[in-house]
Steps between C-alpha positions, in 0.01 A plus 500: 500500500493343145857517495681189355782578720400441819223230449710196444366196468578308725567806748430389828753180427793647385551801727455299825890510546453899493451565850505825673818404626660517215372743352630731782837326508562563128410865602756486736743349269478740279500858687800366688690414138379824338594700797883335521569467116277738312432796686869586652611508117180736402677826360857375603534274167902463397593513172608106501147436676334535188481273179353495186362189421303534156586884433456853634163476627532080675702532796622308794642632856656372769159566693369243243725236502563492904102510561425237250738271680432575872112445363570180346622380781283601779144441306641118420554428823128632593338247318705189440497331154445862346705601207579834408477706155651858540621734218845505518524125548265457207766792283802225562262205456183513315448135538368558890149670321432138443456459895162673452330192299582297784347374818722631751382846625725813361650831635435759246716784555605825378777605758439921386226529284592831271871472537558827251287681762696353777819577350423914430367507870099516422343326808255325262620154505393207648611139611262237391407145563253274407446143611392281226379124487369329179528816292273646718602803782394403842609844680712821390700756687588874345690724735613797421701581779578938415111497473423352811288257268455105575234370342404104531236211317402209562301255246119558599602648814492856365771802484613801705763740548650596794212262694205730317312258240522621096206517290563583149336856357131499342287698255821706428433592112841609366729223597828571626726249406878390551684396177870448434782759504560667170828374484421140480233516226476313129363709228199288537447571868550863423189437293325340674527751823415764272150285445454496846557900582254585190279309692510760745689330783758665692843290472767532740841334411580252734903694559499392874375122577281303349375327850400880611286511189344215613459670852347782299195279377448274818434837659295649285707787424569330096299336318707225334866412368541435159827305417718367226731241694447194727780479724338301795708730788331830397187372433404161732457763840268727335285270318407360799443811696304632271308212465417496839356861507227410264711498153561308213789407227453479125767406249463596118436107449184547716585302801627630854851533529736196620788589718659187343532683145319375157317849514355701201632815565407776565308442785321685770474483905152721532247593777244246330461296252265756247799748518733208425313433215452850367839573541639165319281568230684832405854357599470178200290652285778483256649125473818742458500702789492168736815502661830210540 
C-alpha cells in the first residue's frame, strides 16, 4: 500500500492481542455508550450542559463528559493492563499524554468528535477511538451514529465502513482536500491555505469533525486532510484508517506523523504518498507559514 501507517514493523507481533473479538466488543461498547449518553442529548442540549473550555469556539457537553467516562471504563476492562488517554481527561490533566510513550497499550478517545456541530444540532459528529501500543495505532473506530456511519481498521488488516472495504481515490487531478475551520487559523496558516487553493485544490473547512474528514479520504470521496494541530484524539482514528485504505501521512518535517506528538506541523493524511508530498510541499513552503 506504501503507506507508513499500516505497515508496522513488527506488524504481525504487536497486533496479535487484536482479535476479532475485540474488535467487535469495542464496537459494541461503543454504540451502546453513544446511544445512552450522546444521542438522547442530540438537539435537547440545556443551557448548563454546555461549557466553554478555551473560548467561544472549544466546548464541552454533558454528552462529552458522561461518554468519555462510561468509555473509559468499559474499553479498560476489555483489555486488562490498558490505560486510557481521552480529551477531557487530558483538558484537567495533560500529564496522562505521557501514557502514549509507554508500553502499556492506550485508549485514544474523542467522546464527540465536532462538539460545536454537536451542540447547534448538525448530525456531523462522530465518537472516536483508537487503540494505540508503542506510539503506534493497532485498530481505530469512527462512528457517526446520525449518519448511520461506523467505520473500523486494523494494522495490516485493512479498513471498511459499514463491513464494505475503503480504498482511497486515484488519478483524481484537482485534489479535494480537508483543512481547518476558519476560525481556528494563525495568520500563517491563513497563508499557507491560500498556497494550497492557488494550487488549484478545492478546500473544504473541516466545521463538522475532523474524524469524518478522515472518512472522506479513506473513501475516496477527498483527497487528503491538511492540518495545523496534533491532538492525538482527533487525529490517532483517522490516521490509521486512512492508512489502511492505501494512504499515507506527511508532516512539514518530512516524516509520517506520530500520534505520540513531536510533529512538524502542518501535516497531511492523503490517498498516497505522491499527493502527500505534493501537497506538503505547498503547505511549508514558507518556514513561516508552518504552523504551532
Amino acid at each position: 500500500m506504501g503507506n507508513e501507517v499500516g505497515s508496522v514493523p513488527g506488524g504481525t507481533a504487536r497486533t496479535a492481542g487484536v482479535t476479532d473479538a475485540l474488535l467487535t466488543a469495542v464496537e459494541r461498547t461503543i454504540e451502546a455508550v453513544v446511544a445512552a449518553e450522546v444521542v438522547p442529548r442530540w438537539r435537547r442540549l440545556a443551557e448548563a450542559d454546555i461549557v466553554e473550555k478555551n473560548g467561544p469556539h472549544d466546548l464541552v457537553t454533558t454528552a462529552d463528559r458522561r461518554s468519555e467516562e462510561r468509555l473509559t471504563e468499559q474499553l479498560a476492562a476489555l483489555l486488562p493492563g490498558s490505560v486510557v488517554v481521552g480529551e477531557e481527561a487530558v483538558s484537567a490533566d495533560p500529564g496522562l499524554l505521557d501514557l502514549l510513550h509507554g508500553d502499556d497499550p492506550v485508549w485514544v478517545i474523542d467522546p464527540v468528535d465536532g462538539t460545536s456541530a454537536f451542540v447547534r444540532g448538525d448530525p456531523g459528529f462522530s465518537t472516536l477511538v483508537t487503540l494505540v501500543r508503542g506510539g503506534q495505532p493497532l485498530a481505530s473506530w469512527t462512528y457517526a451514529p446520525q449518519l448511520g456511519l461506523f467505520a473500523t481498521a486494523r494494522a495490516g488488516q485493512g479498513a471498511h465502513l459499514n463491513g464494505e472495504r475503503l480504498r482511497t481515490a486515484t488519478g483524481r487531478e484537482r485534489l479535494r482536500v480537508w483543512i481547518s475551520n476558519p476560525v481556528f487559523r494563525t495568520d500563517g496558516e491563513r497563508a499557507a491555505l491560500d498556497r494550497l487553493m492557488a494550487s488549484g485544490a478545492e478546500c473544504v473547512p473541516c466545521l463538522t469533525s475532523a474524524g469524518l474528514g478522515y472518512l472522506e479520504v479513506a473513501r475516496g470521496q477527498a483527497d487528503a486532510v491538511a492540518f495545523f494541530w496534533e491532538a492525538p484524539w482527533d487525529h490517532a482514528a483517522g490516521l490509521l484508517l486512512v492508512g489502511e485504505a492505501g494512504g499515507a501521512s506527511l508532516t512539514a518535517a518530512g516524516r509520517p506523523f506520530q500520534v505520540a506528538g513531536g510533529n512538524g506541523l502542518p501535516f497531511t493524511v492523503a490517498r498516497d504518498e505522491a499527493t502527500a508530498r505534493r501537497i506538503i510541499d505547498i503547505l511549508a513552503a514558507d518556514p513561516e507559514a508552518v504552523g504551532r
